[in-house]
PAZAPA-4460 file (N, C-alpha, C; in steps of 0.05 Angstrom, whole numbers, plus 32768, in hexadecimal, padded with zeros to 4 digits):
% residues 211
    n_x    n_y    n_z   ca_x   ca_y   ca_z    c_x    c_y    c_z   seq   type   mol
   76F3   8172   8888   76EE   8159   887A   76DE   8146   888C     1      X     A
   76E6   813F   88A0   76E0   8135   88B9   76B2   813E   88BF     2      X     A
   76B0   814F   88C4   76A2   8169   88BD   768A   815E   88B0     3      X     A
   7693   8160   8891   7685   8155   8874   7679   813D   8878     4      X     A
   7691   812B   8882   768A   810D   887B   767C   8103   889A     5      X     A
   7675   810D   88AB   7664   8109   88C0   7647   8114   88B0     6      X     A
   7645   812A   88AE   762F   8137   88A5   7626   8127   888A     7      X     A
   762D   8120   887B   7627   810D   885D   761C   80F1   8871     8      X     A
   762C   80E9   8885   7629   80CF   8895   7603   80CA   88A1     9      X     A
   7608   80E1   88A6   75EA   80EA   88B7   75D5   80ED   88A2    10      X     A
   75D7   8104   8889   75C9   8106   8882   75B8   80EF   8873    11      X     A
   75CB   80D1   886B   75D1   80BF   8863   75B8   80A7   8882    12      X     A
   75C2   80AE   8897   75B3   809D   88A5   7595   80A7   88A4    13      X     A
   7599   80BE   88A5   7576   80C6   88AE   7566   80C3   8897    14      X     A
   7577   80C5   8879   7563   80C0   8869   755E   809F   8870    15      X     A
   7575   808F   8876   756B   8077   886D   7554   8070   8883    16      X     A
   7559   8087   889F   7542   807D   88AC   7523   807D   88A7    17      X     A
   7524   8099   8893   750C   80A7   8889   74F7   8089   887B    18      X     A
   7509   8081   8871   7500   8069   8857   74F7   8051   886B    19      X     A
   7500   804E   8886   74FB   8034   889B   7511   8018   888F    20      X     A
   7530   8028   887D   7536   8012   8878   7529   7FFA   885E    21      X     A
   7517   8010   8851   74FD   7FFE   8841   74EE   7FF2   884C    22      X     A
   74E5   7FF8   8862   74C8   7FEF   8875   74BB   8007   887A    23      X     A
   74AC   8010   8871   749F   8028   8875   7483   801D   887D    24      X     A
   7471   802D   888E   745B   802A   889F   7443   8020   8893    25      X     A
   7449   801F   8875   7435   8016   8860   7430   8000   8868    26      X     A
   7420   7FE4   8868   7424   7FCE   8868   7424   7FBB   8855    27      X     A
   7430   7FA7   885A   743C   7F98   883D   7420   7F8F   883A    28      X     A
   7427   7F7E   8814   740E   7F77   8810   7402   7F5A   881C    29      X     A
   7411   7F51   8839   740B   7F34   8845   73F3   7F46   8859    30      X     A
   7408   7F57   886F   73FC   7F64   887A   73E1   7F79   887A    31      X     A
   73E1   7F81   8860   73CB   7F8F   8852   73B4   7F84   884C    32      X     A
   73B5   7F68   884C   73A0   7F54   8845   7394   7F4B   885C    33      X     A
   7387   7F5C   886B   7381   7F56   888B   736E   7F48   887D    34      X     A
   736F   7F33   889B   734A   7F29   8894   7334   7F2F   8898    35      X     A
   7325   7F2E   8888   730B   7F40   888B   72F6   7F26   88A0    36      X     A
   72F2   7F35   88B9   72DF   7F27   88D5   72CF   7F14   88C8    37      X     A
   72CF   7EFE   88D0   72BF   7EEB   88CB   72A1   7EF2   88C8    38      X     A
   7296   7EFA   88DB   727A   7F08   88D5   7274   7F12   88C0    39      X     A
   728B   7F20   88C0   7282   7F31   88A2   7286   7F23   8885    40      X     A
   7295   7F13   8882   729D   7EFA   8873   7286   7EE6   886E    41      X     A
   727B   7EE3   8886   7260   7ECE   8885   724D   7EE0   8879    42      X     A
   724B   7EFD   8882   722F   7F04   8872   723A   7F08   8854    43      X     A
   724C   7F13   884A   7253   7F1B   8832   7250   7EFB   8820    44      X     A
   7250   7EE0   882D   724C   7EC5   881E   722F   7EC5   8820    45      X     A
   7224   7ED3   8830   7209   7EBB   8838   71F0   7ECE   8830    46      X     A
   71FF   7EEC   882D   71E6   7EF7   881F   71E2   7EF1   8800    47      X     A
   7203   7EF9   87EE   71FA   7EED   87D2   71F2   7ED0   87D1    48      X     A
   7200   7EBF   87E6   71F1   7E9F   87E6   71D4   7E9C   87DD    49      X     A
   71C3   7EB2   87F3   71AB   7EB2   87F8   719B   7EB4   87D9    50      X     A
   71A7   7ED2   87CE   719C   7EDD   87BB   719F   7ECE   87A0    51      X     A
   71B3   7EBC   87A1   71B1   7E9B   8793   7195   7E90   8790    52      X     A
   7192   7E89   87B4   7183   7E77   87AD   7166   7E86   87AD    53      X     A
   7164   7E95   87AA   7149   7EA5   87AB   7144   7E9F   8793    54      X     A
   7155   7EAF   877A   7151   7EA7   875A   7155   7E8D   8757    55      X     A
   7157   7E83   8767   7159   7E5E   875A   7139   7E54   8763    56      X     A
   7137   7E5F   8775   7116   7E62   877D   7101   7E69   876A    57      X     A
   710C   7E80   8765   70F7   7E90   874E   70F6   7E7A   8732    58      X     A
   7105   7E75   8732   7107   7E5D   871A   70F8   7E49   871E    59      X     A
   70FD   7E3B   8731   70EC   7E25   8736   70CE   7E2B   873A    60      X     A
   70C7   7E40   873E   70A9   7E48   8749   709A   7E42   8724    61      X     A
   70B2   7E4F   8715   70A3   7E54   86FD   70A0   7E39   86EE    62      X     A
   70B7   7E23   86F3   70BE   7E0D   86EA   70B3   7DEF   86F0    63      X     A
   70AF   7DFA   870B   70B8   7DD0   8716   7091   7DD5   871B    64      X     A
   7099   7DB9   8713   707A   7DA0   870D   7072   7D9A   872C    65      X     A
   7086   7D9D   873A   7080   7D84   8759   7077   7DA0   8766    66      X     A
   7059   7D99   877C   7055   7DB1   8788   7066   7DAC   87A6    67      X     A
   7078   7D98   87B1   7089   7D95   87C4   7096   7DAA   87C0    68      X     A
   70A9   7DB0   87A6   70C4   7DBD   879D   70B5   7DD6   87A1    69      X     A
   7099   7DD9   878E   7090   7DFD   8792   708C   7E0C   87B2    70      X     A
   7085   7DFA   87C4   7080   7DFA   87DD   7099   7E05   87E7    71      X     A
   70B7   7DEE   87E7   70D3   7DFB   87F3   70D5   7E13   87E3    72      X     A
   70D7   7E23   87C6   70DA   7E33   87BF   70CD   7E4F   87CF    73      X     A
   70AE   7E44   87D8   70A2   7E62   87E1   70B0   7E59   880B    74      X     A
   70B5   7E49   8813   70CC   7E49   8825   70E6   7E5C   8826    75      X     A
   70F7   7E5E   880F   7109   7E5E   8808   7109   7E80   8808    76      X     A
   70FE   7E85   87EF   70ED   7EA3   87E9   70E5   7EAF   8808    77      X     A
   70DD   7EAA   881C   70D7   7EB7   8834   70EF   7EB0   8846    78      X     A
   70F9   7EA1   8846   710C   7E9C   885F   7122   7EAD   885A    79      X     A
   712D   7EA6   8840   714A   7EB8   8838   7142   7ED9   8834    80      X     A
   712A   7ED9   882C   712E   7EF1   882B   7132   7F02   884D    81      X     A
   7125   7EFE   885E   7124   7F07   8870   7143   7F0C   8880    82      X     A
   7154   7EEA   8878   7162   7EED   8886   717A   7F01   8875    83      X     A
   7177   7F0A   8859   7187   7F1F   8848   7184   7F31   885C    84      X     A
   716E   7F3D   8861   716C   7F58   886B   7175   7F54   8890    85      X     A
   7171   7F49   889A   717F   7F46   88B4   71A0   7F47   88A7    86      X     A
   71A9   7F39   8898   71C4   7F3B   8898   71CF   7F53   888E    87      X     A
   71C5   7F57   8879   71CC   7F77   886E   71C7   7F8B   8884    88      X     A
   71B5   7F88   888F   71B6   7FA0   88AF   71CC   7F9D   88C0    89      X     A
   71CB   7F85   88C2   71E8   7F80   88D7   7205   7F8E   88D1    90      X     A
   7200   7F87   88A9   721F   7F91   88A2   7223   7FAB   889F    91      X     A
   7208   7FBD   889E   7206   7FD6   88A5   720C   7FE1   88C5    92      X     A
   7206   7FD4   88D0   7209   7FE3   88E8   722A   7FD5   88FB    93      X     A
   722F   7FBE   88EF   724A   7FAD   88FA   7268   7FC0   88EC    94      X     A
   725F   7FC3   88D1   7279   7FC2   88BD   726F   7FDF   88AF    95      X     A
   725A   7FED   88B4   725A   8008   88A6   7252   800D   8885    96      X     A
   723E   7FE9   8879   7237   7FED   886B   7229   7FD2   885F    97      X     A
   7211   7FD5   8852   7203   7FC0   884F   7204   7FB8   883B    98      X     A
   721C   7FBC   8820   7222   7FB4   880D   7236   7F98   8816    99      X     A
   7229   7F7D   87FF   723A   7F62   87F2   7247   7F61   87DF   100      X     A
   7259   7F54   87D6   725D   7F44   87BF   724B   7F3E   87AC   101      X     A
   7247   7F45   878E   722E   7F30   8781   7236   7F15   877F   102      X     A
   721D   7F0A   877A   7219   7EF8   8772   7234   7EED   8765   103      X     A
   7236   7EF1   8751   724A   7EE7   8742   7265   7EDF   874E   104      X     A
   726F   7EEF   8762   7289   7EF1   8776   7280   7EE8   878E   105      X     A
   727D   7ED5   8793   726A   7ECB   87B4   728A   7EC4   87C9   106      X     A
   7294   7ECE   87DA   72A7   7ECC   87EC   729E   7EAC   87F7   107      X     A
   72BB   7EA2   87FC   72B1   7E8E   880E   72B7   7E93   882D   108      X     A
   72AB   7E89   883C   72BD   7E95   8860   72D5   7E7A   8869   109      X     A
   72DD   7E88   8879   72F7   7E78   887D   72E8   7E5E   888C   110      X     A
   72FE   7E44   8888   72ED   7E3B   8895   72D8   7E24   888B   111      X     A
   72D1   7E2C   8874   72C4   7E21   8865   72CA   7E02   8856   112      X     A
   72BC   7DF0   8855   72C8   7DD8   8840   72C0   7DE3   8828   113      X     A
   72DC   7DE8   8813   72DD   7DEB   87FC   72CA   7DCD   87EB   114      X     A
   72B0   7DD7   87D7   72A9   7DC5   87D4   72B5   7DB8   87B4   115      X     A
   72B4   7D97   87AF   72C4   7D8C   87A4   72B6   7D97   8781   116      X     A
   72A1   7D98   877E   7290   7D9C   8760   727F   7DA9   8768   117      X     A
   726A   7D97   8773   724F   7D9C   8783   7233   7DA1   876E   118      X     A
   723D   7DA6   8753   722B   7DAE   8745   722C   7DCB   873C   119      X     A
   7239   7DD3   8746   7243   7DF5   8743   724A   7DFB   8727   120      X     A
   7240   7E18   8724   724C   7E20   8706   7271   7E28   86FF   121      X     A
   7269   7E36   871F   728D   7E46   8714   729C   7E4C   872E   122      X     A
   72B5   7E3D   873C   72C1   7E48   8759   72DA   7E50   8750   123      X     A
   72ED   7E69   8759   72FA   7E77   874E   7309   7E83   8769   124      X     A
   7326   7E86   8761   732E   7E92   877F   7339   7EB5   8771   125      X     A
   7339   7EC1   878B   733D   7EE5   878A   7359   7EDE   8795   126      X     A
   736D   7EEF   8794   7382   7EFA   879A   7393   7EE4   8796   127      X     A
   73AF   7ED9   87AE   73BF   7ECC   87A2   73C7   7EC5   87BF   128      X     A
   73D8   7EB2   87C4   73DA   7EAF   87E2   73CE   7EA4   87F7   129      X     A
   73D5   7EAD   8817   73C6   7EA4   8822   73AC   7EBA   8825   130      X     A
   73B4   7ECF   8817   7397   7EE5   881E   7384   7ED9   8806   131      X     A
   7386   7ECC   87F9   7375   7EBC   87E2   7354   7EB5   87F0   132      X     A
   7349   7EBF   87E3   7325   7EBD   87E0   7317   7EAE   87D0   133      X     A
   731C   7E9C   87D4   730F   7E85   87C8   72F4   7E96   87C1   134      X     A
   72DF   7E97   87A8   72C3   7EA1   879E   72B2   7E87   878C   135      X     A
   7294   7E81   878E   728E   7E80   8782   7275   7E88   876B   136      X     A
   726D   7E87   875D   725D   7E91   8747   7248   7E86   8752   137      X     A
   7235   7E99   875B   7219   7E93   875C   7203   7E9C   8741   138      X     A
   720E   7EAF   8739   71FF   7EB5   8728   7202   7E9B   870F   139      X     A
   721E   7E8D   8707   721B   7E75   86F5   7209   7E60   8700   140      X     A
   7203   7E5F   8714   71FC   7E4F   871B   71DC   7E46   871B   141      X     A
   71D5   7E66   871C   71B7   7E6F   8714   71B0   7E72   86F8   142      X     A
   71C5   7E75   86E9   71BF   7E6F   86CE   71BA   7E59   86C3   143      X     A
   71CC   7E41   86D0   71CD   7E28   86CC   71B7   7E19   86CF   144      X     A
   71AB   7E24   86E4   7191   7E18   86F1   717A   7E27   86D5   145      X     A
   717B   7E3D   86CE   7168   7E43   86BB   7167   7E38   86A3   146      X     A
   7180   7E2E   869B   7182   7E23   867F   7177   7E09   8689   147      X     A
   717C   7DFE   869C   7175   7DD9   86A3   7160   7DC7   868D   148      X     A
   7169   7DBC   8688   714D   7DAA   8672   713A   7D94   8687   149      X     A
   7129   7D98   8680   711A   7D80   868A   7123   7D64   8697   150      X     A
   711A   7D55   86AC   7110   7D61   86BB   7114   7D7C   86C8   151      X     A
   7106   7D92   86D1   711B   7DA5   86DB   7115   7D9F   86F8   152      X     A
   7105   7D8D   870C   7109   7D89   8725   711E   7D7A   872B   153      X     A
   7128   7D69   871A   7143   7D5F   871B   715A   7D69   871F   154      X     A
   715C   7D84   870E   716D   7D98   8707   7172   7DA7   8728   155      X     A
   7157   7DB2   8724   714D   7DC7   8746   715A   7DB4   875F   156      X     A
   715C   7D9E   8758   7154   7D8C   877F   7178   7D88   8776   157      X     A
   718C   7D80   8765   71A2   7D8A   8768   71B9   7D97   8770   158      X     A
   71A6   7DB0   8760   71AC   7DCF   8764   71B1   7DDA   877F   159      X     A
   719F   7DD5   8786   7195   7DD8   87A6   71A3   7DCA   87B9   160      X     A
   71A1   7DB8   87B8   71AF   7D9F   87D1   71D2   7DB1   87D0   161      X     A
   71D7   7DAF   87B5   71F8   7DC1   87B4   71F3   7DD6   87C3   162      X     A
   71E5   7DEB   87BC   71E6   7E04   87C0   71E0   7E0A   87E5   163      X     A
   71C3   7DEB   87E9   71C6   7DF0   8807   71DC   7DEB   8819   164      X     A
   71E7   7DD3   8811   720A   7DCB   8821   721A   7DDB   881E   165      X     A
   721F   7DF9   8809   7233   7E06   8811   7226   7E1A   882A   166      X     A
   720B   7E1C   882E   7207   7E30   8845   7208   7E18   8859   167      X     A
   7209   7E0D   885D   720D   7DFA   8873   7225   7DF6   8880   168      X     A
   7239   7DF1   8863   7257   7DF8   886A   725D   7E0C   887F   169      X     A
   7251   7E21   886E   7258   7E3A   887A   7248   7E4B   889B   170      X     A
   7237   7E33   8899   7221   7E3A   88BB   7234   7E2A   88CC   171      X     A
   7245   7E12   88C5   7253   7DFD   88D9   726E   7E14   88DA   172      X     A
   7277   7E21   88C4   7295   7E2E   88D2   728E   7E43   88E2   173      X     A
   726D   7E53   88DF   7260   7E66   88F0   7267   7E59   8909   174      X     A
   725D   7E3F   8916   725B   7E38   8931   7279   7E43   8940   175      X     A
   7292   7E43   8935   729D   7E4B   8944   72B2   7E5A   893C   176      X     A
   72AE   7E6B   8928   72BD   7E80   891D   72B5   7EA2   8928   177      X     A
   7294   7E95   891A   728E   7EAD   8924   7286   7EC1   893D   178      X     A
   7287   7EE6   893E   7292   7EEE   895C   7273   7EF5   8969   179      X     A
   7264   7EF7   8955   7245   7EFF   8963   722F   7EE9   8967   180      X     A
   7221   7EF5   897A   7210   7EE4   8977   71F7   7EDA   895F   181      X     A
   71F0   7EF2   895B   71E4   7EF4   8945   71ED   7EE5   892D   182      X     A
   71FF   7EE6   8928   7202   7ED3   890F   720D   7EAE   8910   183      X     A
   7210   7EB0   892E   7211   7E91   892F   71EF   7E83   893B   184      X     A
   71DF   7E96   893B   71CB   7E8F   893F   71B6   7E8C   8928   185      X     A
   71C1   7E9C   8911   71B6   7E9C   88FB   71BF   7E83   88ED   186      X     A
   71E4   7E86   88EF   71EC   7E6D   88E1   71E3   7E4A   88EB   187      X     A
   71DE   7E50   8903   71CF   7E37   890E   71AF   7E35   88FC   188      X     A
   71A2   7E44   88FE   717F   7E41   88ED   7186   7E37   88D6   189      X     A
   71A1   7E45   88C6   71AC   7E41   88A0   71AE   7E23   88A7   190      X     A
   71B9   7E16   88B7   71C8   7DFA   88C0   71AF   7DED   88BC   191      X     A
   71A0   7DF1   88D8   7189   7DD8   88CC   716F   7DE5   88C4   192      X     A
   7171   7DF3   88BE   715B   7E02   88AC   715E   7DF1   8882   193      X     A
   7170   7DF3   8881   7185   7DEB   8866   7181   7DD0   8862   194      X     A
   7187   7DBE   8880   7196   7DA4   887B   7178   7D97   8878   195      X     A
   715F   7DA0   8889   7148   7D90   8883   713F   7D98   8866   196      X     A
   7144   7DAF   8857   7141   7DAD   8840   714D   7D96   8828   197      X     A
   716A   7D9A   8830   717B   7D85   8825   716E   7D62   882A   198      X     A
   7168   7D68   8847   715E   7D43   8840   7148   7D3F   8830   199      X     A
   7131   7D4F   8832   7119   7D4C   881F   7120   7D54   8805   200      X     A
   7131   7D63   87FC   713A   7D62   87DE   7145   7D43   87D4   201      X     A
   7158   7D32   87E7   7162   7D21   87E5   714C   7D0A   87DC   202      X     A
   7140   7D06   87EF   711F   7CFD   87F0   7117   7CF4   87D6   203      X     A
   710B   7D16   87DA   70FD   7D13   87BB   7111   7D0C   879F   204      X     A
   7128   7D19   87A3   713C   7D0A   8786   713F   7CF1   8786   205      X     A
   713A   7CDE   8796   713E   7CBF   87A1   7123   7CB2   8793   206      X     A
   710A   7CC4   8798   70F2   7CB7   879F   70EB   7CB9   877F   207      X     A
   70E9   7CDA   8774   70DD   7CD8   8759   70F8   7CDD   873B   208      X     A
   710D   7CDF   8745   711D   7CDF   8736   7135   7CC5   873A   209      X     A
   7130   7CA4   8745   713E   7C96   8748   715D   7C8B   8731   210      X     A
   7174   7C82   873F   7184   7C86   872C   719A   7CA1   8725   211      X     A
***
């Protein structure tokens, strides 16, 4: 008897050890939600950012009356693109792959000032918690800009000033988040590369669109 009920006792512990007690090596879904490296966070925002504003570009080239605005557009059109492909190389050779987010799902990086409207089409959060991913819609945002009625440099120098302050946001949480050099040297160029755009957009919305 004695015998039995040792042996039932045991077989009883080891299963419950088998199970970890219900902690098994899996990790929960807090723990499972690692954070994905800031670097890689900043390119996955700043490449669909980019590819925003490229088509917001392309729009305006076809649209706006002011040859100031056509001028920042063929700026815009060469600068971002260049810096897409530096970044997508990086995320290839950092993280094992040079695929983003589209457009439509734009990550924000940590870090970031959540912006209050800004002019934006659509901001939306992923998951639930603190692993929550704040996204927003670049692609509404490019649609928005195509439907715009007249003026459409009004529309464009809006658009823009929004769209440049979220990369700016996101070049100021670069300064000391991020672990390479490379990308806080890039996010420094986005910083005031961006912000002198932003004041001459300001400018000109002041100067020919007063009110």
């Amino acid at each position: 008897m004695f015998l039995r009920s040792f042996l039932a006792a045991m077989t009883f512990v080891f299963a419950f050890a088998a199970t970890g007690c219900g902690i098994s090596s899996t990790p929960t879904s807090a723990s499972s939600a690692k954070a994905v490296p800031f670097d890689q966070q900043f390119i996955d925002m700043m490449v669909p950012h980019h590819e925003g504003a490229i088509e917001m570009a392309r729009i305006a080239e076809q649209r706006s009356q002011r040859p100031e605005v056509r001028q920042m557009t063929t700026d815009i059109l060469r600068t971002q693109a260049a810096e897409i492909e530096h970044m997508k190389a990086w995320r290839r050779a950092w993280f094992g792959s040079d695929q983003t987010p589209p457009m439509s799902t734009m990550p924000m990086v940590d870090g970031m000032q959540m912006p209050s409207d800004g002019g934006h089409a659509g901001m939306s959060g992923m998951g639930s918690g603190a692993a929550a991913s704040p996204t927003m819609d670049m692609a509404a945002d490019v649609e928005k800009l195509r439907a715009a009625p007249d003026p459409f440099d009004r529309a464009f120098i809006d658009a823009m000033i929004a769209h440049h302050g979220d990369a700016i946001e996101a070049g100021k949480a670069a300064a000391t988040r991020a672990q390479r050099e490379e990308i806080k040297s890039l996010a420094r160029a986005i910083v005031d590369g961006q912000q002198r755009e932003v004041d001459a957009l300001r400018q000109w919305r002041q100067t020919w669109f007063p009110g």
